[in-house]
N, C-alpha and C positions, 0 to 999 in steps of 0.2 A: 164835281170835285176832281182836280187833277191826278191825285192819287188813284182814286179809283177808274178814271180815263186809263190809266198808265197801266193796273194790273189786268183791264179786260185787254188791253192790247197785248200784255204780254200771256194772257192764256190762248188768244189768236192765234201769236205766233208761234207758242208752244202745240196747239193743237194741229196747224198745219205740219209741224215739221213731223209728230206723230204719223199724222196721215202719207205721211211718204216715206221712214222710215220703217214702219212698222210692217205693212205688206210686203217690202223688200224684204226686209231681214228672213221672214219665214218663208216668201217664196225660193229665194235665195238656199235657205237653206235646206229646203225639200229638192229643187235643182240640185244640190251637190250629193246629197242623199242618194240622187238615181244614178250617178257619177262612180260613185266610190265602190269598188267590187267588192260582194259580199254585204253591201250595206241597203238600206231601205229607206221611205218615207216613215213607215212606221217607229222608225229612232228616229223620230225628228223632239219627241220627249227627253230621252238622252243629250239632246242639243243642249235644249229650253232649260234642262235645269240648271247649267253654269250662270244663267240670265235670273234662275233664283236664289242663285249663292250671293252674287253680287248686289241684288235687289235687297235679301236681307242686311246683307254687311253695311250698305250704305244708310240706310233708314237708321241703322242702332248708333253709326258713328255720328248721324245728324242728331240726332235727340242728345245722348251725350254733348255735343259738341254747342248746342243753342241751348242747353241748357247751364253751360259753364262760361261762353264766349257771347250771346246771345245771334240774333240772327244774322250777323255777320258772319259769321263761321257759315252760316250755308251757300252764303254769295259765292265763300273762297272754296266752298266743294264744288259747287256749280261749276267753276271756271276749270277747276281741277280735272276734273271728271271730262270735261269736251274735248280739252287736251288729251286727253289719256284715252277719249273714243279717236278722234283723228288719227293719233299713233296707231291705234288700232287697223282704222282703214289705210294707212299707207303701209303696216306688214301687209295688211291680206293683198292686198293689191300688187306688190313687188313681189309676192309668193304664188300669182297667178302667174304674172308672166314669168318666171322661171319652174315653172312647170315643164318638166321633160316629158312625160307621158302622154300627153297631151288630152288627157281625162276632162280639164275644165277648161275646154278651148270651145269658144259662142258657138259652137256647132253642134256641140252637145247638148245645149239649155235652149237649143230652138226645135221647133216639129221635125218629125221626120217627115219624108214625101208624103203625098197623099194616098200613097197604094201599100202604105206600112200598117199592117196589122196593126202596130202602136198609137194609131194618129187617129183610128174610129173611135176613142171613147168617148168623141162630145157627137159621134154622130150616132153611137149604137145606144147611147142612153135615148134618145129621140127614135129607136127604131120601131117597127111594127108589134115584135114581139115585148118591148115594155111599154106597152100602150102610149108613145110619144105620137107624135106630129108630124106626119108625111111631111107637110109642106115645112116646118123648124127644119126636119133632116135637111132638105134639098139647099134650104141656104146654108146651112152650115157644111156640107160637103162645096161648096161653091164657094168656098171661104177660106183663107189664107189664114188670116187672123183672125180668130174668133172677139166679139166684141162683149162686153164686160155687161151687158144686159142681156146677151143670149146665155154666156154663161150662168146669170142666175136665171134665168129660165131650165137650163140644166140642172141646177142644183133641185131648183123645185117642180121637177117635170112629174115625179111620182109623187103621191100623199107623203110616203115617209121621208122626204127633204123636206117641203113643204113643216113639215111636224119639228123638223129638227129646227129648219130656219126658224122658229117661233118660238122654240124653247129655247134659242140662244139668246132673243131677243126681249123673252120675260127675264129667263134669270140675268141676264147684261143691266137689264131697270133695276131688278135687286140689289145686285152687287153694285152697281154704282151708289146707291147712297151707305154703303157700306164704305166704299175705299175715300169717300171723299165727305161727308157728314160724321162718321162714327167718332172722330178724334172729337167734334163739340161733343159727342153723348161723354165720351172718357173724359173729358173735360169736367163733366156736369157729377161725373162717378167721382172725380177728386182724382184725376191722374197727373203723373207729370208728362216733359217732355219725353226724359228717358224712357217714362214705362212705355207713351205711346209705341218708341222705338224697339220695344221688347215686341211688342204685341206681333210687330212684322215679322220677328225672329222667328216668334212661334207659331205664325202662318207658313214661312219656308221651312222649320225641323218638317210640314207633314209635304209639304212640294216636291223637297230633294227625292226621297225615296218614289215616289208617285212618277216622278218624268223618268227617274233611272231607271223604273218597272215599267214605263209603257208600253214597249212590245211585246212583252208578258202579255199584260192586261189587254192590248188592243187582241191580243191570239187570244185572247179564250173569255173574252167578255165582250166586243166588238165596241165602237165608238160610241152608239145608242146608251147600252147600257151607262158606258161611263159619265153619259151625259146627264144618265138618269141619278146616279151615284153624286155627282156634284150639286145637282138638285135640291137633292133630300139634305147632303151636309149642310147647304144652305140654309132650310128654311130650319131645323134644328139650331142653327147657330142662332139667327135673330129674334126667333121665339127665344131663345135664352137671355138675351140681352131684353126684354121684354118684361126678366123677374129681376132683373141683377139688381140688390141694394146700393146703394151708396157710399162709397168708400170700400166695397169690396170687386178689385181690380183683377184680384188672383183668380177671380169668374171668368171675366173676360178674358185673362190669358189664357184658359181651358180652352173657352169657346174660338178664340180665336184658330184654334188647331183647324177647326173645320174649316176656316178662309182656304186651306192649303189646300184640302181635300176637293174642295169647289173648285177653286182656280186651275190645280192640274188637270182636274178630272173635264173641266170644260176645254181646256186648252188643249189637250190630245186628242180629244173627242172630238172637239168640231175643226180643228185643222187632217185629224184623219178624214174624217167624211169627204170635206173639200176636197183632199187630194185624190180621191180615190175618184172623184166626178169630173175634173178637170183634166183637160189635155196636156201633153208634155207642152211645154211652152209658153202656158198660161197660167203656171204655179203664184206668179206675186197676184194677178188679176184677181184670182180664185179668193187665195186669202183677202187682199182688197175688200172685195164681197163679202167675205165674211167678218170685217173688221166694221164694215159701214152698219151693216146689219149691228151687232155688237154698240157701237157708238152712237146710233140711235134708239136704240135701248137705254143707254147712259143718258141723253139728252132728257127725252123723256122719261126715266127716274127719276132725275135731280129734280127739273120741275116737278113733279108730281108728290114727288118725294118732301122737297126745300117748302113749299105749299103746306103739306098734311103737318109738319113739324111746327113749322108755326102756329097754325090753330088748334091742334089735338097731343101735341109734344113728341120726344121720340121716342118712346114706349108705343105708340098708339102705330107710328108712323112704319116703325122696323114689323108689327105684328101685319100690317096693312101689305106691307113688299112681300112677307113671308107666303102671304095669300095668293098671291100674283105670282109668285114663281110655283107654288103648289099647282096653281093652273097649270102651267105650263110643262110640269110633271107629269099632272091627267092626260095633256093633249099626246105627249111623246111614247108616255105609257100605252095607251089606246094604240098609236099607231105602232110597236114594237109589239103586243099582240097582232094586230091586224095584219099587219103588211111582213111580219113573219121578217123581219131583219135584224134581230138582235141577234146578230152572229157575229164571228172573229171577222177581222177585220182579212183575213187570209181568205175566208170562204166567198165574200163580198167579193175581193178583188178579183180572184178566179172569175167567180161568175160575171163579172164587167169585161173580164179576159175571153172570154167563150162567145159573149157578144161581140167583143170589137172581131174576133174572128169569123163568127157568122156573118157578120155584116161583111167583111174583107172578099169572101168568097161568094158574098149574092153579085157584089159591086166587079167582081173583078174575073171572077167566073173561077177560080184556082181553089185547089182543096189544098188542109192547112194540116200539118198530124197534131192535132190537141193535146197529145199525150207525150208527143217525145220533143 
């Protein structure tokens, strides 16, 4: 059927340009993070929540608006909305180059030399002292640009990346048939368009506060934890949806609150991790990494997911996903006991700080004062 030729083409093309926008945007914006005096990676939540003021605004004017004009009106947001990103990227872009201070000029968003305390942290996570890989170090000191398979290798050189990559990757399978199946279940509960658009609203009231808190939360909870906290909203949310009767929608707005609490909570959580294992200069690769991981979680959801729905229905289906992210709770759990990292994200970066120093001075023979 042509039709259906025509919409798998356009989710191709929709999913490439994801896969290029989106690791930008957040490497991009942890780059300007290390930029700005006084500012950090860990406000990169403070960023992320304007990207949830807007997410909601737009979902509630679409439901509205296809529910009154039908799906034309979303053609004419579509077109609206790209125009209005364009404009976007041609301020940011004529507000680069008229930069006087020269703060976000390419020299700052690339490595420092190789003899800069700053530039061991994709070689000191591989060092002796955290049980890495003589021979990973040696290439990656022998390396310019580090390539986007060593750096997952970085991320999961110790059990607790390892743990972390695997709980983004079960609860990513959960949430997916979440953001993209649940509208049939609200369907089948007797929703409309608008309320679906409500549902999003009430997913971003719990986002905004969550991304404005996360340097709070990343100081005195660490990324772990919050990963762990997106978890559990989780799997309570789809266990809910599991009892919800029929024609009662004002459940699902409840439950929806916890979408919010998941979604920040993973999205500060595993982009802080990331940044704290990546080298200056590799911030979009990093995220990359962890968006691939993520979207292959999604892939395998939906199958797995679109599958169980059809022969057991989605009460059976959502209680099934909730299982599968529960897993992936145990696994992160166990290793935040074990490998003793559930700490601020301040104490982590220090101690990744004191490595890329030690290593600075086995390599280069110089002592470094650590404290001043």
């Amino acid at each position: 059927d042509i039709q259906i030729c025509w919409h798998i083409m356009m989710r191709c093309i929709t999913a490439v340009s994801l896969a290029i926008v989106a690791p930008s945007l957040d490497g991009l914006a942890l780059a300007h993070l290390n930029c700005i005096e006084g500012s950090s990676q860990s406000e990169f939540g403070i960023e992320r929540m304007y990207g949830a003021v807007f997410w909601g605004a737009g979902s509630l004017a679409a439901g509205i608006g296809i529910d009154h004009y039908g799906f034309g009106f979303l053609y004419v947001l579509v077109v609206v909305t790209a125009l209005a990103s364009y404009a976007s990227m041609v301020v940011y872009l004529v507000s680069i180059q008229q930069d006087s201070t020269n703060k976000f000029s390419k020299k700052n968003f690339l490595k420092p030399e190789s003899n800069d305390p700053a530039t061991i942290s994709c070689q000191s996570i591989n060092s002796p002292e955290s049980g890495g890989s003589d021979d990973t170090r040696q290439k990656l000191e022998a390396k310019s640009d580090v390539p986007a398979f060593d750096l997952f290798l970085l991320i999961c050189n110790e059990g607790y990346g390892k743990a972390i990559i695997f709980f983004v990757f079960t609860l990513a399978t959960g949430i997916s048939v979440v953001d993209n199946l649940a509208f049939i279940y609200f369907d089948f509960l007797g929703s409309s368009n608008t309320m679906n658009g409500c549902t999003v609203v009430f997913t971003v009231l719990f986002e905004l506060p969550l991304f404005y808190l996360a340097p709070f939360l990343l100081k005195h909870h660490g990324p772990g934890r919050l990963l762990l906290y997106a978890g559990g909203a989780y799997v309570v949310r789809v266990l809910g949806y599991t009892i919800v009767p029929e024609g009662h929608m004002g459940i699902i707005l409840m439950l929806e609150t916890l979408h919010g609490i998941s979604y920040a909570n993973l999205k500060t959580g595993s982009v802080e991790f990331v940044s704290l294992i990546v080298p200056k200069g590799s911030e979009a690769t990093g995220q990359g990494i962890l968006i691939f991981v993520n979207y292959l979680g999604v892939v395998v959801g939906l199958a797995f997911g679109g599958w169980l729905q059809e022969i057991s229905g989605p009460r059976v289906m959502y209680a099934c996903m909730g299982l599968i992210a529960f897993f992936g709770i145990a696994v992160l759990l166990l290793a935040e006991t074990c490998c003793a990292k559930g700490n601020s994200s301040e104490k982590i970066r220090s101690e990744n700080n004191i490595r890329q120093i030690g290593e600075y001075e086995h390599l280069c023979g110089n002592k470094v004062d650590r404290y001043g």
